[in-house]
DRENLUM-300291 format. One line per field, with one value per residue (C-alpha): residue in one letter; x, z, y. Coordinates in nm, 2 decimals, padded with zeros to 4 digits. Layout:
// DRENLUM-300291
lofi <- c(A  ...) .
xx <- c(X  ...) .
zz <- c(Z  ...) .
yy <- c(Y  ...) .
This chain:
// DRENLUM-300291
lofi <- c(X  X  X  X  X  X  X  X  X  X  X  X  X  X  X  X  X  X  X  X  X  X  X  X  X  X  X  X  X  X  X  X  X  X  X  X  X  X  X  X  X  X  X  X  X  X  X  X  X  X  X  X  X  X  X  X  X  X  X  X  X  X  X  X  X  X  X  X  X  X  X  X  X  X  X  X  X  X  X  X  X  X  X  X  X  X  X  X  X  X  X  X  X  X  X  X  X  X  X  X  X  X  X  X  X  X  X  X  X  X  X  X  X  X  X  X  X  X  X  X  X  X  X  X  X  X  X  X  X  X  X  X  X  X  X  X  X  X  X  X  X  X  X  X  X  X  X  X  X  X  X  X  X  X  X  X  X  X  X  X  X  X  X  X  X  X  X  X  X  X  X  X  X  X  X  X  X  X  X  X  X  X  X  X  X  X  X  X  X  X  X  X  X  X  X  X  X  X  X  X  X  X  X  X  X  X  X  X  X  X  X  X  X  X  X  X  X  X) .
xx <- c(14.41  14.25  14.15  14.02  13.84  13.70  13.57  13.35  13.21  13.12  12.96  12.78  12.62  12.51  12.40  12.17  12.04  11.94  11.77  11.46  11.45  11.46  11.19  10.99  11.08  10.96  10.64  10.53  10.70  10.54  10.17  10.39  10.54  10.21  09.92  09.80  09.82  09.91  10.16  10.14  09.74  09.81  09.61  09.72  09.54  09.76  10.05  09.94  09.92  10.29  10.42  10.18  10.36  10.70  10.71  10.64  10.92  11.17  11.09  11.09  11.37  11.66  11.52  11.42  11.74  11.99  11.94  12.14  12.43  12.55  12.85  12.80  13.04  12.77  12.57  12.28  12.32  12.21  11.97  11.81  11.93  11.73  11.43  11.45  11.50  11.16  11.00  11.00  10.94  10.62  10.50  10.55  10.37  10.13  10.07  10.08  09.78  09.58  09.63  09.59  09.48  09.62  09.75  09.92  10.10  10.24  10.36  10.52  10.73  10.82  10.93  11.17  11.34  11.31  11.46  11.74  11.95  11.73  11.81  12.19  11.99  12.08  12.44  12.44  12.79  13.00  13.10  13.23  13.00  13.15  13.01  12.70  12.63  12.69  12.54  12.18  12.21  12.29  12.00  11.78  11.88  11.88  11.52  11.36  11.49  11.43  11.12  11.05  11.18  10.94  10.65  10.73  10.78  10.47  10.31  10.16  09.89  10.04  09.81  09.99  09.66  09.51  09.76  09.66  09.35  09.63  09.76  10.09  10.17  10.24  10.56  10.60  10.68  10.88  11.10  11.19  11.28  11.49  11.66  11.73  11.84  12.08  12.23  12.22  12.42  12.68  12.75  12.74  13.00  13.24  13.18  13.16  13.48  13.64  13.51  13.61  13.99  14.00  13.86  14.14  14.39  14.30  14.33  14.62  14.79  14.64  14.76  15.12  15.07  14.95  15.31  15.55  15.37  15.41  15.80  15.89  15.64  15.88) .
zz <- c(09.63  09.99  09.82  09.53  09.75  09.95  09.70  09.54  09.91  09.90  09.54  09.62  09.98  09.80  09.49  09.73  09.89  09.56  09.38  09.63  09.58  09.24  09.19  09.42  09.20  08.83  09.02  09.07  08.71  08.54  08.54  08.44  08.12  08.02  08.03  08.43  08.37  08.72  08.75  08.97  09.03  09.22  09.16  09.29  09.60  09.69  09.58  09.83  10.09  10.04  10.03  10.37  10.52  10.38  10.59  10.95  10.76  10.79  11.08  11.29  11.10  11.27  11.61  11.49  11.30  11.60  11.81  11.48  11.56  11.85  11.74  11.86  11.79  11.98  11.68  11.96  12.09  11.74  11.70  11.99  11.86  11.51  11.70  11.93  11.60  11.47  11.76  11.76  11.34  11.49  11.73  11.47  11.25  11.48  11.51  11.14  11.14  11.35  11.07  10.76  10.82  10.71  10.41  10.60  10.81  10.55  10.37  10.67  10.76  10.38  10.38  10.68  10.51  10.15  10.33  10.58  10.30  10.19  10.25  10.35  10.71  10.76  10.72  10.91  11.09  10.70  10.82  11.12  11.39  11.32  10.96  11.01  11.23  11.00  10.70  10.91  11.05  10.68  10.56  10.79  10.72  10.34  10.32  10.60  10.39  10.07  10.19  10.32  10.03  09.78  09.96  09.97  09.59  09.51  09.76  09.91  10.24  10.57  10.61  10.46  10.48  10.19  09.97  09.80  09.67  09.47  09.10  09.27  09.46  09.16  09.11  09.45  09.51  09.16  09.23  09.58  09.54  09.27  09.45  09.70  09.45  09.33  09.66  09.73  09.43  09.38  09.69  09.93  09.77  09.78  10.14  10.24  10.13  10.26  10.62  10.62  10.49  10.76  11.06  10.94  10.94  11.29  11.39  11.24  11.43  11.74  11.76  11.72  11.96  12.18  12.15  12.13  12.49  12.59  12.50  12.70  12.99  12.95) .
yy <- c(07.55  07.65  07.96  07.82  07.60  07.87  08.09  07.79  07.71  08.08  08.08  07.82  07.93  08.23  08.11  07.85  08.16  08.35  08.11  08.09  08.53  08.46  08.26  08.49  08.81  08.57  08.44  08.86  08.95  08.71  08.88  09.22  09.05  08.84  09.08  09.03  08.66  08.49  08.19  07.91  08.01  08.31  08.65  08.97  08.88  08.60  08.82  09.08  08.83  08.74  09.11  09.19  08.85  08.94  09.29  09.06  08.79  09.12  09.27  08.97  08.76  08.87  08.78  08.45  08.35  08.48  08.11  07.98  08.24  08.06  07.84  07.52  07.16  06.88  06.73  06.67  07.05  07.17  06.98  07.15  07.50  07.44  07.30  07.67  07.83  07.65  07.71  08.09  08.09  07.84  08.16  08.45  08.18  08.17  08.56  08.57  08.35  08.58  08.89  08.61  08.31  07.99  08.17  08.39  08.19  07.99  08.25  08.40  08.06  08.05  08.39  08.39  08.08  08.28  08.66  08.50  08.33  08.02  07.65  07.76  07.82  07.46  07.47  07.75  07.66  07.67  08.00  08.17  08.33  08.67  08.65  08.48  08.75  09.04  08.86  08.78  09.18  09.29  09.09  09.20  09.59  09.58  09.42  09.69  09.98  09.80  09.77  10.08  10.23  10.13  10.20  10.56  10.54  10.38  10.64  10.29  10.35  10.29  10.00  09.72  09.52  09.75  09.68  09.37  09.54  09.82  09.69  09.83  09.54  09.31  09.55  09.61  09.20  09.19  09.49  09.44  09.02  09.13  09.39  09.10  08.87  09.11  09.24  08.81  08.74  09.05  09.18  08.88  08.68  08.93  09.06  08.69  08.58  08.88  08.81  08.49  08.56  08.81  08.63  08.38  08.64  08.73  08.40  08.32  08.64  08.57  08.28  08.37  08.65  08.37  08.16  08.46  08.54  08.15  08.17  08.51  08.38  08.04) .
């Protein structure tokens, strides 16, 4: 039953982290299936915007998110752990705002919330530290060389800010949320639940270790 239980609580976190990639990857697919028709009134310039705000989302997540790494019991204690957290998305924000504008900016907070597992960023503390951790540092790996990636296969210019005025964008933004919805919803599940069975495991032997040593010290 603790299993069963365990495996749902997994789905679920990554499930909630997916959908928000998935909805990113239909918004820059659906000008590709319906003839450079835009959803949601964006145009490729606003789509640009988002991949130019998703590189800074990337390259600066893991720094941002690491505040909610540190385990912590006091209700009033993470409170002031999320408000650090939002204060350093508030400065990169900030910065973001200087390269973009206003439209930047949003997109940027969005986009750390989107990259770094979604929503689930609030219930941070379902898992143990050591997977958190990995998962955040996993995250942060897969979208720099996703990222990297297909901009040496769309042979895109070093100058990210050029990009939004390139068709190539549109599939740039489709194929690389997709790619992250993917890794979000077949890989992580898996890994996750295996982390968390083995962090038990090494509890639960460490804790005998701990009395056997009690008894011969008794």
């Amino acid at each position: 039953m603790e299993k069963t239980l365990q495996r749902k609580q997994v789905m679920a976190y990554c499930l909630a982290a997916a959908s928000p990639l998935l909805l990113m990857a239909i918004i820059f697919n659906f000008s590709l299936v319906f003839n450079s028709n835009y959803i949601f009134g964006t145009n490729q310039q606003v789509l640009g915007y988002i991949i130019q705000a998703e590189f800074l989302a990337v390259a600066s997540g893991v720094l941002i998110v690491l505040p909610l790494l540190i385990p912590i019991s006091n209700i009033f204690v993470r409170i002031f752990r999320f408000l650090l957290f939002a204060a350093v998305v508030v400065i990169f924000a900030w910065l973001s705002y200087d390269i973009d504008g206003i439209e930047g900016m949003l997109f940027y907070a969005l986009l750390v919330f989107i990259t770094f597992g979604g929503g689930t960023l609030f219930i941070f503390d379902t898992f143990t530290t050591q997977t958190r951790a990995f998962l955040t540092l996993l995250r942060w790996s897969i979208g720099i060389f996703l990222y990297v990636s297909l901009q040496l296969t769309f042979n895109l210019d070093s100058d990210i800010a050029t990009w939004k005025d390139t068709s190539e964008v549109v599939l740039f933004g489709a194929m690389f949320f997709y790619l992250l919805f993917l890794f979000e919803l077949i890989t992580y599940p898996a890994l996750t639940y295996y982390l968390e069975k083995k962090n038990t495991e090494d509890m639960f032997i460490s804790e005998k270790i701990a009395k056997v040593q009690e008894k011969q010290l008794n």
